[in-house]
N, C-alpha and C positions, 0 to 999 in steps of 0.2 A: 512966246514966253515959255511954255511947256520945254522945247526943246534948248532953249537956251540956262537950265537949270542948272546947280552944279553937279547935280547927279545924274545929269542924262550919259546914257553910251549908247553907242552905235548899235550894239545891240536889244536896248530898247528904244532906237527911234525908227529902226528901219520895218517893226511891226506897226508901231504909232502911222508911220507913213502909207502903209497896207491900209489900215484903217478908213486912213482920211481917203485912200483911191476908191474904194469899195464906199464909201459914203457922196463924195462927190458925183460916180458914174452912177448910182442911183436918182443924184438929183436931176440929172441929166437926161434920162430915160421918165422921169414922175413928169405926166402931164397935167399933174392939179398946183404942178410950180411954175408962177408967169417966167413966159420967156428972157424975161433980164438977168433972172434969177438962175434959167437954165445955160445961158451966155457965160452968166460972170463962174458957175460952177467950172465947164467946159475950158475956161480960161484960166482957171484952179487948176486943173486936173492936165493942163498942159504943162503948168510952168512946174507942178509937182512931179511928172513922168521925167522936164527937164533934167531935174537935181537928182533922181530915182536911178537914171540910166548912169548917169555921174559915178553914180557908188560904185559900180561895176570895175571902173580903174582904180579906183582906194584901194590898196594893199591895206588897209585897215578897216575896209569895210569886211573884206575876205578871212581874213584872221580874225575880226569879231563874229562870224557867223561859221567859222568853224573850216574853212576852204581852204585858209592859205595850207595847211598841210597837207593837203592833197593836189593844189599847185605847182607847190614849191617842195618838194620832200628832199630833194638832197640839199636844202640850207639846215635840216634838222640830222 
């Protein structure tokens, strides 16, 4: 729901996204969390890296975080 807001942009989901990685690999590494718990995180933080590595070819991920002109400099 967070990310499906009208006011989300790529440039604040792709920190949001940072977040949730840096909270899952801790749950994952916490041995005072049963193993279901450390499973179902692991399998979070897979299907998150999925979509993560994704952004990488968005020409709109790269112009929201400042790249595509460093890319791409002779379209400017």
């Amino acid at each position: 729901m967070h990310f499906s807001r009208c006011d989300a942009t790529l440039a604040n989901v792709i920190p949001e996204m940072d977040d949730i990685d840096e909270t899952l690999a801790s749950m994952i590494k916490d041995e005072s969390i049963c193993p279901a718990l450390q499973s179902a995180a692991a399998l979070g933080l897979r299907t998150l890296n999925k979509y993560y590595c994704l952004t990488d070819s968005a020409e709109s991920y790269h112009f929201a975080m400042g790249e595509y002109l460093l890319r791409y400099p002779c379209l400017f």
